[in-house]
N, C-alpha and C positions, 0 to 999 in steps of 0.2 A: 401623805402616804408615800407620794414617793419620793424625798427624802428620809423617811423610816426604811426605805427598803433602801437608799441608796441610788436610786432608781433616776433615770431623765424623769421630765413633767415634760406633754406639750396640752396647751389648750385648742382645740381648733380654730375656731375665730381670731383668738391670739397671733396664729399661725397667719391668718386670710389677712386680717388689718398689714400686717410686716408686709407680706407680700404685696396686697392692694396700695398697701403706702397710703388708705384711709381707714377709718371703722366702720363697722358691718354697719354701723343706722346708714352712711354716707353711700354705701355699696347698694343696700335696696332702695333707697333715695333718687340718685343718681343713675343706676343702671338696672335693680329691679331685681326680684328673688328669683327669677330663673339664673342670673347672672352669679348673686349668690353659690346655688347648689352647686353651680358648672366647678366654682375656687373652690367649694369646700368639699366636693370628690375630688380634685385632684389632692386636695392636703391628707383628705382620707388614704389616699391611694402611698402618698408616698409616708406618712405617718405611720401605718398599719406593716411595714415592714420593718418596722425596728423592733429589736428586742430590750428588755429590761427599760419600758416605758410604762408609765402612766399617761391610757390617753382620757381626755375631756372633749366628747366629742360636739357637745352639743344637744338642744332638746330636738330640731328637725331633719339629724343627717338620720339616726334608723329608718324614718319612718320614708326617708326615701328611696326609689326602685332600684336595688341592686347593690345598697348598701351594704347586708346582713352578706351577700355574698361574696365581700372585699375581706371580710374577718376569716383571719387565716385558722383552722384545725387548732385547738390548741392554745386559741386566744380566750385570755378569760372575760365575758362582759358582764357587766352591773348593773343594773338598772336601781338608778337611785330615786328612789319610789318618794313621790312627794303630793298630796291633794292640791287639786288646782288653785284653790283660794289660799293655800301658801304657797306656792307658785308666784299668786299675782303678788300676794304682798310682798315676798323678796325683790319680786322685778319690782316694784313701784319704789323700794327701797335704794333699787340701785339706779333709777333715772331712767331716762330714755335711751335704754341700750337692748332691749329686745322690741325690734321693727315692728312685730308679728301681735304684737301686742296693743302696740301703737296707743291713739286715744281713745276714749268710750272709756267703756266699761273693763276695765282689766279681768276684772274676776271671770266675766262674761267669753271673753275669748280664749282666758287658761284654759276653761271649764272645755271648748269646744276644741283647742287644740289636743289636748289631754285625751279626750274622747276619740277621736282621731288617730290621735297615735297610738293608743294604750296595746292595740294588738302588736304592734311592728317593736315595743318597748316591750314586751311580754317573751320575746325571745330570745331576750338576755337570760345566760347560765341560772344568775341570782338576779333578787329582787331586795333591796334593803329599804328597809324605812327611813327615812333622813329624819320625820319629823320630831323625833324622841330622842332625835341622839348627836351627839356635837360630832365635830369631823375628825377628831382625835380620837372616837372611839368607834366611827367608823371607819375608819383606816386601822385601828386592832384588830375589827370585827372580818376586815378582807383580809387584812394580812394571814389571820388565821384559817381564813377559805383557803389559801392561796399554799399556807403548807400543808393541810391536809391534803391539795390535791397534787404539793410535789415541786408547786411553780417557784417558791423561792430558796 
């Protein structure tokens, strides 16, 4: 999407590893998910003042206290709506890169994180369904939110 618009991309985590100079498993690992959210409000914090971005913020920054009120007037969010049991199968697809996850039962702890968050996700602008639709045609589907409401 945001080379369709032209647009920077930043990932948050992308952002936290460069800075940590490790990966997020190594960051909860080694120093622990409080540690975590501390990196990933401040990426939040200086992220959320750029304009002509695309951000990827992440499945646990909404849902944390004071997040929702770093998002400046004006900024558009997504909630890219996914059922937990594709949830877990993506993560399991992609390896051991979400901590929160971790071992057990993967579907078992989507199910509970999702549950969790679902109201703090629920206060995004929009809500899209990912599971019916490839990413090429969800990045049409915003881009067209996005001039209806002016933003590009």
């Amino acid at each position: 999407m945001a080379s369709r618009l032209g647009w920077d991309f930043a990932d948050f985590d992308s952002v936290i590893e460069a800075d940590a100079g490790k990966t997020v498993s190594r960051i909860f690992e080694e120093d622990g998910e409080a540690e975590f959210r501390r990196l990933e409000s401040g990426v939040a914090e200086r992220l959320l003042d750029r304009s002509e971005t695309v951000l990827a913020s992440g499945g646990g920054w909404p849902a944390q206290e004071g997040s929702w009120q770093m998002v400046t007037p004006g900024t558009m969010s997504i909630w890219l709506q996914v059922t937990a049991s594709e949830a877990a199968r993506r993560a399991s697809e992609q390896g051991p890169t979400r901590p929160l996850l971790g071992e057990g039962d993967v579907a078992e702890k989507a199910t509970a994180l999702l549950l969790a968050r679902e109201a703090s996700y629920g206060r995004a602008q929009y809500v899209l369904d990912t599971e019916q639709q490839e990413p090429q045609e969800l990045a049409v589907e915003i881009i067209k939110l996005m001039t209806e409401q002016g933003k590009t």
